[in-house]
MOPAC internal coordinates of N, CA, C and O (Angstrom, degrees):
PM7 1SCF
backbone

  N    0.0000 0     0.00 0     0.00 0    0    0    0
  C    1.4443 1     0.00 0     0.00 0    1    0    0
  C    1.5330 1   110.87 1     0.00 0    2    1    0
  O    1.2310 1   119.45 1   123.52 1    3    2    1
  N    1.4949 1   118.66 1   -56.48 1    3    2    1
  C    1.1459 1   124.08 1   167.83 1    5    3    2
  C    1.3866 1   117.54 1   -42.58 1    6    5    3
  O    1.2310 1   118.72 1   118.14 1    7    6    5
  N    1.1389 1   120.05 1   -61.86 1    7    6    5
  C    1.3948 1   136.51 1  -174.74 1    9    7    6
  C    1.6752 1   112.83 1   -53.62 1   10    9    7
  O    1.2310 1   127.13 1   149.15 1   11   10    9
  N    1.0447 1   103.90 1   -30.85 1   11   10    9
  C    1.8104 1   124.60 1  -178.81 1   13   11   10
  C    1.4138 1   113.10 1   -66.15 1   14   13   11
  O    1.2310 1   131.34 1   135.50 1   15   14   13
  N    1.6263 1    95.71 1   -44.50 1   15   14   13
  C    1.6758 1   105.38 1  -169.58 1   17   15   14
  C    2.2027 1    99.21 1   -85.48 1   18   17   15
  O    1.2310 1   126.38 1   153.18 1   19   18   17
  N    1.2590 1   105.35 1   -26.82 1   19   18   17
  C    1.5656 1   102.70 1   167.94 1   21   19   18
  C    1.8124 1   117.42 1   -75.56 1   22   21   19
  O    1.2310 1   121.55 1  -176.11 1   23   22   21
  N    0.7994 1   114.64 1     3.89 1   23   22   21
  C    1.2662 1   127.24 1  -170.13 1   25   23   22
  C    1.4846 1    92.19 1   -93.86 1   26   25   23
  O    1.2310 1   129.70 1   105.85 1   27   26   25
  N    1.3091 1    98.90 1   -74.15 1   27   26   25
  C    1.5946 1   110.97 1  -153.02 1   29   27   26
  C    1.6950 1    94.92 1   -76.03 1   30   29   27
  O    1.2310 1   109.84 1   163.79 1   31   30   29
  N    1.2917 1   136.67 1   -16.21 1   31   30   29
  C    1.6328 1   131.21 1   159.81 1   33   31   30
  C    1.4460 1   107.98 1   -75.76 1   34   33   31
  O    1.2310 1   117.34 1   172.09 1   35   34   33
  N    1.3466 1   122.66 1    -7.91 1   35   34   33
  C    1.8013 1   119.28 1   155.82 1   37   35   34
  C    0.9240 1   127.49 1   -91.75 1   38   37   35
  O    1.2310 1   120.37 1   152.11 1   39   38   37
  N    1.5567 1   116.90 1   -27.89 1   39   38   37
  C    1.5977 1   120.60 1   148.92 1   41   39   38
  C    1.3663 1   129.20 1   -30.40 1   42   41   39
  O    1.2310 1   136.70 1   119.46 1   43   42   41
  N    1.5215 1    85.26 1   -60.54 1   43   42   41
  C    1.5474 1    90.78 1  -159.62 1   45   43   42
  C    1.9165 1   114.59 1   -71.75 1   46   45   43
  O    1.2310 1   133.54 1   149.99 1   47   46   45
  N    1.8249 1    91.44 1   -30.01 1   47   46   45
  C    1.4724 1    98.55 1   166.29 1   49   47   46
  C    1.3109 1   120.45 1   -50.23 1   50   49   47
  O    1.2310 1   117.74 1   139.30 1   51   50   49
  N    1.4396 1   121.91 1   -40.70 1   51   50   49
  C    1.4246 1   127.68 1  -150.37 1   53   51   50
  C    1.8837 1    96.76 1   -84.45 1   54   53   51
  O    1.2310 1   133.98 1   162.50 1   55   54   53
  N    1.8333 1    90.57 1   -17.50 1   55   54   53
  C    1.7635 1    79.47 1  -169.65 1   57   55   54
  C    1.8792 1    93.60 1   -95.69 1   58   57   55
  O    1.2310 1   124.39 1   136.59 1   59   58   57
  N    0.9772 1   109.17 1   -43.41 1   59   58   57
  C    1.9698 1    96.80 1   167.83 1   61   59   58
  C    1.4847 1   110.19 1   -29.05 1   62   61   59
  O    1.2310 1   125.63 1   110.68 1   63   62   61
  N    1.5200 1   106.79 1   -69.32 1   63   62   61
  C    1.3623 1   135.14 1   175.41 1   65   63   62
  C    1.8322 1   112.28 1   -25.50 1   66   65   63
  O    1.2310 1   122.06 1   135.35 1   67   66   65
  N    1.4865 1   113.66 1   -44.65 1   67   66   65
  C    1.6492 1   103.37 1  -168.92 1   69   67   66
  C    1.8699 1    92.81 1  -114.84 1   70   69   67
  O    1.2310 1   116.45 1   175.40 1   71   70   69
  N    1.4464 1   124.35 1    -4.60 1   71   70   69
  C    1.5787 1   120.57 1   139.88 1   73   71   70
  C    0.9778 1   123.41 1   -59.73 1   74   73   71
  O    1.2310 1   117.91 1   112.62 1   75   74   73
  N    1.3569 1   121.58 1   -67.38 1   75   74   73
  C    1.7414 1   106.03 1   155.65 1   77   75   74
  C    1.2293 1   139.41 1   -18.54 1   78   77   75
  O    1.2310 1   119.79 1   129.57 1   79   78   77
  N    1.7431 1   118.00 1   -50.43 1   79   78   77
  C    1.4589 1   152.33 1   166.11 1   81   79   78
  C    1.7700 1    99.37 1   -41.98 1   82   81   79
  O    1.2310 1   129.65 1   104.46 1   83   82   81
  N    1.0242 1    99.01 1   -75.54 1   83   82   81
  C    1.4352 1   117.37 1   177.06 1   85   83   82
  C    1.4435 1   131.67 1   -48.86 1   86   85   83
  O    1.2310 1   124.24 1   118.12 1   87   86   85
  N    1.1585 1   109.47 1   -61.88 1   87   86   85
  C    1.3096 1   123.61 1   157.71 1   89   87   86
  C    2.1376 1   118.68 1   -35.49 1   90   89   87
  O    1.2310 1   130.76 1   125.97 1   91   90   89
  N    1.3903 1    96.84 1   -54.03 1   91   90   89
  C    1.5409 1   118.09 1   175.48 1   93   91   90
  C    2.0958 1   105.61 1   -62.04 1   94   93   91
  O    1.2310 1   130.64 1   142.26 1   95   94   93
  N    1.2471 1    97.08 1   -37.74 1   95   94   93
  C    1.2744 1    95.60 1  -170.34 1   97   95   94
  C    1.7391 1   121.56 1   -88.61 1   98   97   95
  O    1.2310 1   129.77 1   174.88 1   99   98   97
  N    1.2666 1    98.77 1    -5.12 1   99   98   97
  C    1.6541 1   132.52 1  -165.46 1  101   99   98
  C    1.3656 1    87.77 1  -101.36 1  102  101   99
  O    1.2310 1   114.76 1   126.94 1  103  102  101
  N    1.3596 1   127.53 1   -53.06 1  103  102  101
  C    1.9940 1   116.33 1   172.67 1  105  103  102
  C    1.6133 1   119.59 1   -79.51 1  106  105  103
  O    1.2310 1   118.39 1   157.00 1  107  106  105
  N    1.3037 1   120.68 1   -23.00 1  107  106  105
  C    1.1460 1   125.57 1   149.96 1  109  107  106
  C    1.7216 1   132.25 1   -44.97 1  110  109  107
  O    1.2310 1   129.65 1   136.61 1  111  110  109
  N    1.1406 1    99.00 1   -43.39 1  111  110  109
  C    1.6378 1   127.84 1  -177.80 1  113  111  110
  C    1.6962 1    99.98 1   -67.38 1  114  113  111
  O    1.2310 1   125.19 1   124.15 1  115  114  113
  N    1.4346 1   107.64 1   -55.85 1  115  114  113
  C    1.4728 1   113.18 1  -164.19 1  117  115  114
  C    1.4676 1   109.86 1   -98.03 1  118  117  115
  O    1.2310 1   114.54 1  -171.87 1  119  118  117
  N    1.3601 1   127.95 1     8.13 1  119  118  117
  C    1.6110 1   133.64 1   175.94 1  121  119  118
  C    1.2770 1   126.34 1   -82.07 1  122  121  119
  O    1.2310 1   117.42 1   170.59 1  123  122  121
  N    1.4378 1   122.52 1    -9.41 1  123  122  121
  C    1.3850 1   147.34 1  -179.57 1  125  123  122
  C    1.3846 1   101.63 1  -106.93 1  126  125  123
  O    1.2310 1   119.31 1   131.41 1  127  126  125
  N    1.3560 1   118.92 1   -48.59 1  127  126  125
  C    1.6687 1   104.85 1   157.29 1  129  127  126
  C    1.8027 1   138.26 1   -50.42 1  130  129  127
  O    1.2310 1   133.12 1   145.56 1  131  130  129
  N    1.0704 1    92.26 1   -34.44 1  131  130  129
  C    1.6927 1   115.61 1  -171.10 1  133  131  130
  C    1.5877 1    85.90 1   -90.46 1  134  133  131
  O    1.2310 1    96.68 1    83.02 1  135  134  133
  N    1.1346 1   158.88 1   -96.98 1  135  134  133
  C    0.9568 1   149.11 1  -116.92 1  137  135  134
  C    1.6531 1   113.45 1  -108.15 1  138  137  135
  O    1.2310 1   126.66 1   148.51 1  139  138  137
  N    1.3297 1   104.79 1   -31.49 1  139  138  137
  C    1.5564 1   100.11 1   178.59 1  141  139  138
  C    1.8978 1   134.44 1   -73.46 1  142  141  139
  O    1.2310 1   132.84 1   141.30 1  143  142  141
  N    1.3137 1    92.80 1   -38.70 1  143  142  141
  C    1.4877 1   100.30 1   169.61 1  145  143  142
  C    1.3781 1   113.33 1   -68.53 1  146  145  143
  O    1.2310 1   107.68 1   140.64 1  147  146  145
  N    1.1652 1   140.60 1   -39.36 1  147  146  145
  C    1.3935 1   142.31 1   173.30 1  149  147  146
  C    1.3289 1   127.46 1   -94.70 1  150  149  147
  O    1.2310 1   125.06 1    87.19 1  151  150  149
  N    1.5501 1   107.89 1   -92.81 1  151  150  149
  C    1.5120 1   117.78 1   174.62 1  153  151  150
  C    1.2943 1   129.04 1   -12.06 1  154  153  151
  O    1.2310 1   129.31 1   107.54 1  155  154  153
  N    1.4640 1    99.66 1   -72.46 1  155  154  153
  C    2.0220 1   113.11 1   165.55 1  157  155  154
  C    1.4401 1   108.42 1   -35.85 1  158  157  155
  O    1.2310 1   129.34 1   107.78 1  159  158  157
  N    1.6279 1    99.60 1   -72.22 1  159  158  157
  C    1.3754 1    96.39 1  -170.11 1  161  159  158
  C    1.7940 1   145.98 1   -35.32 1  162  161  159
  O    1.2310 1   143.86 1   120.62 1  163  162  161
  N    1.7603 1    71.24 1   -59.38 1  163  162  161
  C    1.8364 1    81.80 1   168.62 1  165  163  162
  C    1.2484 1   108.51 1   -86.04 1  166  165  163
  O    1.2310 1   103.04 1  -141.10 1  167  166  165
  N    1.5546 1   148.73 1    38.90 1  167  166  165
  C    0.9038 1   127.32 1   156.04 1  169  167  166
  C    1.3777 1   110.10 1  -119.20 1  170  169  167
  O    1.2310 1   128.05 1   168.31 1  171  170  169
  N    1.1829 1   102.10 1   -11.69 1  171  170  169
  C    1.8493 1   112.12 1   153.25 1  173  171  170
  C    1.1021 1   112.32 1   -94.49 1  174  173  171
  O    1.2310 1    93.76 1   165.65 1  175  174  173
  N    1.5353 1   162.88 1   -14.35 1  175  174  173
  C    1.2849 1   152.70 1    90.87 1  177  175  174
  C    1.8309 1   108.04 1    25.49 1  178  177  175
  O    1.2310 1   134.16 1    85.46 1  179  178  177
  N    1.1629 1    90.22 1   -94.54 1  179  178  177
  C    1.5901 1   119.57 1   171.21 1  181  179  178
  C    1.7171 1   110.14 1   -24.96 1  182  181  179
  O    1.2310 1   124.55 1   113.27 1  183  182  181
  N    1.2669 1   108.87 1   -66.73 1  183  182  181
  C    1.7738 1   124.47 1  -171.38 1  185  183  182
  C    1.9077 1    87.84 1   -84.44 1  186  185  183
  O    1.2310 1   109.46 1   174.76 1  187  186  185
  N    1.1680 1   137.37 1    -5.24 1  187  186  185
  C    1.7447 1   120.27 1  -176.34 1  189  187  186
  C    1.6333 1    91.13 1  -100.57 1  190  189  187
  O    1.2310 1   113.98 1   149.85 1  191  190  189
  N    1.8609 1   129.00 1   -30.15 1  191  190  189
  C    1.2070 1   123.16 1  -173.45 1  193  191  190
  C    1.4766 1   113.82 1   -70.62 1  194  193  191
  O    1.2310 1   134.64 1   129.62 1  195  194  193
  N    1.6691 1    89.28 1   -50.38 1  195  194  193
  C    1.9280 1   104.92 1   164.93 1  197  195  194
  C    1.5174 1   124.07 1   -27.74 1  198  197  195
  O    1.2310 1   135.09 1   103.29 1  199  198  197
  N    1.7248 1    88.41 1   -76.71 1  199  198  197
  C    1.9189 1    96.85 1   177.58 1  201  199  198
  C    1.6068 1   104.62 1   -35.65 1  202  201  199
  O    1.2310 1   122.71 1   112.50 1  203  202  201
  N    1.6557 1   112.41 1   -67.50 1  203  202  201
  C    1.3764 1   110.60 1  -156.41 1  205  203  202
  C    1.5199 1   126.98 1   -81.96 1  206  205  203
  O    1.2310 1   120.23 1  -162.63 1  207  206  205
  N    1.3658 1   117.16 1    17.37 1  207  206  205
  C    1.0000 1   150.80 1   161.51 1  209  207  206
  C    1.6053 1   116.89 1   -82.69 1  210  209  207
  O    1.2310 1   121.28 1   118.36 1  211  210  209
  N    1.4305 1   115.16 1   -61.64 1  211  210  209
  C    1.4239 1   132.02 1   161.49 1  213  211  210
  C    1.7619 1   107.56 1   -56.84 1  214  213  211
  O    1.2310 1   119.12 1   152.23 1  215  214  213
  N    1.2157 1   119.28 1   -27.77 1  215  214  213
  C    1.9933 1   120.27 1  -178.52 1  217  215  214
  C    1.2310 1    82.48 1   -91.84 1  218  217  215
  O    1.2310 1    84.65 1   161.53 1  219  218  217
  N    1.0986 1   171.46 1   -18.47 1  219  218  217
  C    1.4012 1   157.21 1  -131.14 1  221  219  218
  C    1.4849 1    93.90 1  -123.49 1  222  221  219
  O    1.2310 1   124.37 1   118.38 1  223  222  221
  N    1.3123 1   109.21 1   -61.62 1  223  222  221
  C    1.6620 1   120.65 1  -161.09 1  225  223  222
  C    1.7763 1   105.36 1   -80.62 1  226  225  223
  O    1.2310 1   122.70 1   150.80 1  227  226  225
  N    1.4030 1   112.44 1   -29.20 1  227  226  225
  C    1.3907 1   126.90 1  -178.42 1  229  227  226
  C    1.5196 1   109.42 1   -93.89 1  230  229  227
  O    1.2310 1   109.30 1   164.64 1  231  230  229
  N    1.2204 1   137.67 1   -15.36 1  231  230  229
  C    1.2437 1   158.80 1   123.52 1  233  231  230
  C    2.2439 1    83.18 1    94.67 1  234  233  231
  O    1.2310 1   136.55 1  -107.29 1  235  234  233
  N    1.7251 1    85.55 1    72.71 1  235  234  233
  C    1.4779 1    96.30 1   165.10 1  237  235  234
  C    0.9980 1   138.51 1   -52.60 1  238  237  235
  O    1.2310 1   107.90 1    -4.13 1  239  238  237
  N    1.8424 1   140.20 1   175.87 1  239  238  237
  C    1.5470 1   100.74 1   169.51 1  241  239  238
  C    1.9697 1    90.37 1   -91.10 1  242  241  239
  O    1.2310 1   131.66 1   -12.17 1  243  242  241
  N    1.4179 1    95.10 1   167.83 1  243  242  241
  C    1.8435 1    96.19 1   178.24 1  245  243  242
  C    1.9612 1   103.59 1   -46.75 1  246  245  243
  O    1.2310 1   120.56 1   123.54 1  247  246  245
  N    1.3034 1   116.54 1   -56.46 1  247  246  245
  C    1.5345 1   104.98 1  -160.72 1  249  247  246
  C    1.3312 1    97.04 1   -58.48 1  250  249  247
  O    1.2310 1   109.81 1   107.43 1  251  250  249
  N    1.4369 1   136.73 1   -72.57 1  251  250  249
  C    1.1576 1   105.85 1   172.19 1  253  251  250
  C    1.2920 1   165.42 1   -28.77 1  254  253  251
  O    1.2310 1   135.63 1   149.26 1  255  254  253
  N    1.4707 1    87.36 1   -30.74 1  255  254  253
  C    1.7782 1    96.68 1   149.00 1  257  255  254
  C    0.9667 1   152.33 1   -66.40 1  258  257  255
  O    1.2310 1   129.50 1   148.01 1  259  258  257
  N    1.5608 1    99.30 1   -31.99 1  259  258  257
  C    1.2509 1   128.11 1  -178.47 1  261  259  258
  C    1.5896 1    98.62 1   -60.37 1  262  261  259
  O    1.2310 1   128.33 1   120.01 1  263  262  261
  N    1.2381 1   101.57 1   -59.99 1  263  262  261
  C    1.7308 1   122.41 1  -167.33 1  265  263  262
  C    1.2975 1    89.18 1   -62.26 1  266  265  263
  O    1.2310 1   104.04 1   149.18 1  267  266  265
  N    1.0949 1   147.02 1   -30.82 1  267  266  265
  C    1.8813 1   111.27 1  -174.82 1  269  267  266
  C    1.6028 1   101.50 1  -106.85 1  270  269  267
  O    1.2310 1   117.26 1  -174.64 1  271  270  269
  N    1.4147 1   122.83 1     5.36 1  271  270  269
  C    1.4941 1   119.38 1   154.76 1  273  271  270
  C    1.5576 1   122.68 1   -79.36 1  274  273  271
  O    1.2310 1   125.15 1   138.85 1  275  274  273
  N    1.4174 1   107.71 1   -41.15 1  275  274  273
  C    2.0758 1   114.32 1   168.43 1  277  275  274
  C    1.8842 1    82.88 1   -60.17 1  278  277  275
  O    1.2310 1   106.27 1   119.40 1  279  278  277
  N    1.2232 1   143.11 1   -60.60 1  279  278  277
  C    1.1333 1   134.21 1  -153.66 1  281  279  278
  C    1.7646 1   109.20 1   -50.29 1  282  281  279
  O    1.2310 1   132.14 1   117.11 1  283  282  281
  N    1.2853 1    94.17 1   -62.89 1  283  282  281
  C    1.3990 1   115.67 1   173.96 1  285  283  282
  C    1.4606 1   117.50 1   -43.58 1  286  285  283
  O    1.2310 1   121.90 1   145.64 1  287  286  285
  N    1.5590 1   113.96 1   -34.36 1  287  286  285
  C    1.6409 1   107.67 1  -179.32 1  289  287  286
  C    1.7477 1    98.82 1  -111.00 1  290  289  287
  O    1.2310 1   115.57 1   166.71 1  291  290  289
  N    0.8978 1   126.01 1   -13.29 1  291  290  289
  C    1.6188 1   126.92 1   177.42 1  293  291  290
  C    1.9291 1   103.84 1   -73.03 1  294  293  291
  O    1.2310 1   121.19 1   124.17 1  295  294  293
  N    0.9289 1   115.33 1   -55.83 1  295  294  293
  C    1.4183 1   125.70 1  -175.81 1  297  295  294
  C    1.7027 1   105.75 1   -55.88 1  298  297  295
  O    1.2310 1   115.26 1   117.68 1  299  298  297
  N    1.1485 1   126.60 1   -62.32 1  299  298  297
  C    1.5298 1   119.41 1   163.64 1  301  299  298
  C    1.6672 1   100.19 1   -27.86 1  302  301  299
  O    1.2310 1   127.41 1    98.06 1  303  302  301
  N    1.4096 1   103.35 1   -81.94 1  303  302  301
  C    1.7816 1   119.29 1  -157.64 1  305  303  302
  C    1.0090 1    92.74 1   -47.80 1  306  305  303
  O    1.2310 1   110.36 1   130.84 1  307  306  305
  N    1.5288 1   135.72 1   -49.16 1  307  306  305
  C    1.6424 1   118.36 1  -156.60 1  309  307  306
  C    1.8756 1    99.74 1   -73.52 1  310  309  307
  O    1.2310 1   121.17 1   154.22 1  311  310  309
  N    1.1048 1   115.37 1   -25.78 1  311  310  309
  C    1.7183 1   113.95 1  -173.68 1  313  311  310
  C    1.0883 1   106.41 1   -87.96 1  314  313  311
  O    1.2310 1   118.62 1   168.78 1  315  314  313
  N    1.9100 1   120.24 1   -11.22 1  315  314  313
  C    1.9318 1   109.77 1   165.05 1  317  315  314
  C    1.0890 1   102.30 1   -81.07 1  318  317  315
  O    1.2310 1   111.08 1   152.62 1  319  318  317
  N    1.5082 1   134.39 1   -27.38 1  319  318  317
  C    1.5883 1   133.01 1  -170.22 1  321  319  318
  C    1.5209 1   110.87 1   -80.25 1  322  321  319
  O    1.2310 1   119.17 1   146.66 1  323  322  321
  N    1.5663 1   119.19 1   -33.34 1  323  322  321
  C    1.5755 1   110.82 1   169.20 1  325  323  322
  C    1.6033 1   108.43 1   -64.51 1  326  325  323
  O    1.2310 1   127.80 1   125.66 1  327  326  325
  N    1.1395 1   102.58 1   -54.34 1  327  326  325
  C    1.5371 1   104.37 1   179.71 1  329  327  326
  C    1.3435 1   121.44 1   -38.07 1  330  329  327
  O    1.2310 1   115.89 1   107.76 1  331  330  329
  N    1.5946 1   125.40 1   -72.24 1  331  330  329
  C    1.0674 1   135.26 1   160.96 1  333  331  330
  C    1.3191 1   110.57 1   -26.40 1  334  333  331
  O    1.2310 1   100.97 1   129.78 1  335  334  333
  N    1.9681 1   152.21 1   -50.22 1  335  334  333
  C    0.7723 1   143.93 1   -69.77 1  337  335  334
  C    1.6366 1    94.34 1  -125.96 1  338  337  335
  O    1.2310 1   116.41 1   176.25 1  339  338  337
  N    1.9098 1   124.42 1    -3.75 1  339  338  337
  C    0.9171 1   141.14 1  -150.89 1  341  339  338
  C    1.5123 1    76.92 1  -109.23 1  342  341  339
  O    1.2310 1    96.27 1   157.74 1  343  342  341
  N    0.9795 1   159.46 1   -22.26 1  343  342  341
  C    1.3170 1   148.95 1   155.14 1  345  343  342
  C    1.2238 1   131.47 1   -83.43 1  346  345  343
  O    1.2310 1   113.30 1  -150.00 1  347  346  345
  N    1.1246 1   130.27 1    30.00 1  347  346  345
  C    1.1140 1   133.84 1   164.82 1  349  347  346
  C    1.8848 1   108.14 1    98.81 1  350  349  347
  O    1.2310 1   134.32 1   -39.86 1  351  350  349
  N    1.9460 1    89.92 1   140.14 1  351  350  349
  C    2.0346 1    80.25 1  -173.25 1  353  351  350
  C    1.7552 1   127.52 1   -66.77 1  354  353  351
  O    1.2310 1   114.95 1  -178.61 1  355  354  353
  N    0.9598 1   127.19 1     1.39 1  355  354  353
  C    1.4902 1   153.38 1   150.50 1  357  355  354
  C    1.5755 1   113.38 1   -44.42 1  358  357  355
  O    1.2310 1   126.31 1   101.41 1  359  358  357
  N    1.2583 1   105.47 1   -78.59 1  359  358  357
  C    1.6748 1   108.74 1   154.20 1  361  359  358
  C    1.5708 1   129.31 1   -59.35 1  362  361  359
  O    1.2310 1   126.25 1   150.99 1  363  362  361
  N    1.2501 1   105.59 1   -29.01 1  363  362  361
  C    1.7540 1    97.49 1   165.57 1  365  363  362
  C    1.5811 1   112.84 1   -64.96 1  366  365  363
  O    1.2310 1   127.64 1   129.57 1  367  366  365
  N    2.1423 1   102.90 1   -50.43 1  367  366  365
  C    1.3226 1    71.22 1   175.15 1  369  367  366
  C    1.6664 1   134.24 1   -92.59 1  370  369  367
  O    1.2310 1   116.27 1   177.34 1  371  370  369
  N    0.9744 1   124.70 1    -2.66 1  371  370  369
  C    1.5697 1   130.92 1   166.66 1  373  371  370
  C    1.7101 1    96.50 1   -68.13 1  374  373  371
  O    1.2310 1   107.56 1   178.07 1  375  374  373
  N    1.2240 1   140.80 1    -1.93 1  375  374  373
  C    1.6077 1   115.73 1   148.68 1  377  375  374
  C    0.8542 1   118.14 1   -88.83 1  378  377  375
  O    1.2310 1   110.33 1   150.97 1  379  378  377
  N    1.7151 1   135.78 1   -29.03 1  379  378  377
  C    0.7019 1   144.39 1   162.45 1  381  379  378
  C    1.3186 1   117.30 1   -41.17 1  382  381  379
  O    1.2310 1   121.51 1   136.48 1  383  382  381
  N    0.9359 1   114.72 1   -43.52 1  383  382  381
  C    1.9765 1   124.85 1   179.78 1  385  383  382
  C    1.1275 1   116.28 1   -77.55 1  386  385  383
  O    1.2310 1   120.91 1   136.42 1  387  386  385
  N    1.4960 1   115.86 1   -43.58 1  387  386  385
  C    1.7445 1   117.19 1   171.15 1  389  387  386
  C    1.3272 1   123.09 1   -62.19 1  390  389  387
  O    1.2310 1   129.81 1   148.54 1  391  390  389
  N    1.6562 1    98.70 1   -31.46 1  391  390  389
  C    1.8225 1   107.53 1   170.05 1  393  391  390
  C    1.4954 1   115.02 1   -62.11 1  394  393  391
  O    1.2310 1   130.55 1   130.18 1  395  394  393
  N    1.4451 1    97.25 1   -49.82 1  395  394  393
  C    1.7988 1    88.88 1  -174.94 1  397  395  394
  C    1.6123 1    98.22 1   -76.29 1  398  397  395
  O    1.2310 1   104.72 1   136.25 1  399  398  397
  N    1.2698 1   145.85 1   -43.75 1  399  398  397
  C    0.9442 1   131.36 1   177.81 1  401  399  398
  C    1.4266 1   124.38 1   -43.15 1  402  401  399
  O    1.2310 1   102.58 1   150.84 1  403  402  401
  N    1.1627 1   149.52 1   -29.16 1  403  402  401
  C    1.3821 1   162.30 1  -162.64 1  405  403  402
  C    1.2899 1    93.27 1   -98.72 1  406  405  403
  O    1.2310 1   117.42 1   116.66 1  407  406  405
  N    1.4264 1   122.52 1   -63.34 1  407  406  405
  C    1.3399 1   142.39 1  -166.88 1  409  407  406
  C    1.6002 1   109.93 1   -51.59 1  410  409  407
  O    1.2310 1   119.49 1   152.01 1  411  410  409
  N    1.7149 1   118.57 1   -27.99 1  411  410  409
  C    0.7448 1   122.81 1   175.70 1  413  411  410
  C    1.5367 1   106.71 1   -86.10 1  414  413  411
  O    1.2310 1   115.55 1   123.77 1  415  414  413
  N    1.4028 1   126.06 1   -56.23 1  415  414  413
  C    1.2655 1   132.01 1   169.78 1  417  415  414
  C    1.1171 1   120.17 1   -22.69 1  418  417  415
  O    1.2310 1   124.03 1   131.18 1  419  418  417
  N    1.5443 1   109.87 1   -48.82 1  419  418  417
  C    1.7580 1   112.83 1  -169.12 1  421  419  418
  C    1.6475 1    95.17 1   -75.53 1  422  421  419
  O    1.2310 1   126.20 1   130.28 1  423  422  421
  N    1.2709 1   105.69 1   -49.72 1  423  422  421
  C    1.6130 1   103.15 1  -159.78 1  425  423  422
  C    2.0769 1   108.29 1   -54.86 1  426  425  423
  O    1.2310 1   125.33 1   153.68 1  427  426  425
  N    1.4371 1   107.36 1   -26.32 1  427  426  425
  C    1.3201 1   124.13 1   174.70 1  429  427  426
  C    1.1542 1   125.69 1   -56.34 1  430  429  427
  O    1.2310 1   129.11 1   120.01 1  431  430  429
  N    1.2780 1   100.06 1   -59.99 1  431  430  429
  C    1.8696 1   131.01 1  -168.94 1  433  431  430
  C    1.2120 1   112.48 1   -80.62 1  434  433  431
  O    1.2310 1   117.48 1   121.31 1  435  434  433
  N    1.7001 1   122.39 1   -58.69 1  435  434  433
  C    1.3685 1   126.88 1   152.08 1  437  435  434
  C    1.6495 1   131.18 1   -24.80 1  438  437  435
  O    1.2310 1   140.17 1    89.20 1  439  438  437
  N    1.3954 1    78.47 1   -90.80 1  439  438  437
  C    1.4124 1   118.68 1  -167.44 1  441  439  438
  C    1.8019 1   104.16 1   -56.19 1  442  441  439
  O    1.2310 1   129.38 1    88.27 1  443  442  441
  N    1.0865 1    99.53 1   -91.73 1  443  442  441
  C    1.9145 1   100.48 1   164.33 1  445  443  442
  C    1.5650 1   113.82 1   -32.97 1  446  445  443
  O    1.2310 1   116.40 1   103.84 1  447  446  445
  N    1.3729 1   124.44 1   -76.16 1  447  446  445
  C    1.7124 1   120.18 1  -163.21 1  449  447  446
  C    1.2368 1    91.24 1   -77.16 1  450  449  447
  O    1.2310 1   111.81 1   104.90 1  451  450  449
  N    1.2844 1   133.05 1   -75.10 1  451  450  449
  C    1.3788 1   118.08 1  -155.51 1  453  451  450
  C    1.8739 1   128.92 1   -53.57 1  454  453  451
  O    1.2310 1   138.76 1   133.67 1  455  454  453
  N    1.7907 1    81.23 1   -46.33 1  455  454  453
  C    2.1848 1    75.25 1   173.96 1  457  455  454
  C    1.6465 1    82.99 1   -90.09 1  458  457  455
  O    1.2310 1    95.13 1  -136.26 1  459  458  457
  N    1.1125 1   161.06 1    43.74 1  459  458  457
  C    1.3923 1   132.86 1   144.26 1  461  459  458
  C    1.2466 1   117.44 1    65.51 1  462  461  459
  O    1.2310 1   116.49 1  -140.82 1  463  462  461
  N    1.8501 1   124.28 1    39.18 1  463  462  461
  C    1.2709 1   136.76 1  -152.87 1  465  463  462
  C    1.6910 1    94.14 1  -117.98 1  466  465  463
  O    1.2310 1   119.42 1   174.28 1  467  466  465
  N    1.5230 1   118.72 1    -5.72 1  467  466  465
  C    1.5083 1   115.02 1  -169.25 1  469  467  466
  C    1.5671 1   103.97 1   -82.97 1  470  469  467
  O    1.2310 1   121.25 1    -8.89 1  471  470  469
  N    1.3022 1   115.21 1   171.11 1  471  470  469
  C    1.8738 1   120.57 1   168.17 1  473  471  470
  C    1.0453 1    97.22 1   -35.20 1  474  473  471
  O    1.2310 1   120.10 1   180.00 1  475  474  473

């Protein structure tokens, strides 16, 4: 009897236990979706138009500029590649690449043609 009722309170643990599992692996799965194609991007987009907007008007020297524009697009990519990073290093780095890739796009397409920020 005893033994019956410890059984079935390990059951039931073991099934919380691989919902939990599941649950964890189900936001893992979908966190590289949600955040990498967009979010990252344009918000390093956003901070790469900023900086070079601020070097432009503040009339930086070039290396310094340079250096807080790789900053500006490295920092996205490196936070799609941790993210990603639960899937294998292949997928860290191909988010990594799609982040800065986009990241660059927006900051291009946006930022340059649309506010009229290009040469």
């Amino acid at each position: 009897m005893e033994w019956e009722e410890t059984e079935a309170r390990l059951e039931s643990r073991s099934a919380e236990r691989r919902a939990s599992l599941e649950r964890r692996d189900r936001r893992r799965r979908l966190l590289p979706w949600l955040l990498c194609p967009l979010p990252l991007p344009a918000a390093g987009a956003a901070a790469l138009v900023a900086v070079l907007r601020k070097a432009h008007d503040a009339a930086w020297p070039a290396g310094q500029a340079a250096a807080a524009a790789i900053a500006c697009v490295l920092v996205p990519a490196l936070l799609a590649g941790w993210i990603g990073r639960r899937h294998g290093t292949v997928d860290a780095i191909l988010w990594a690449l799609v982040c800065a890739a986009i990241e660059l796009a927006l900051a291009f397409g946006v930022g340059f043609v649309a506010l009229d920020l290009g040469p």
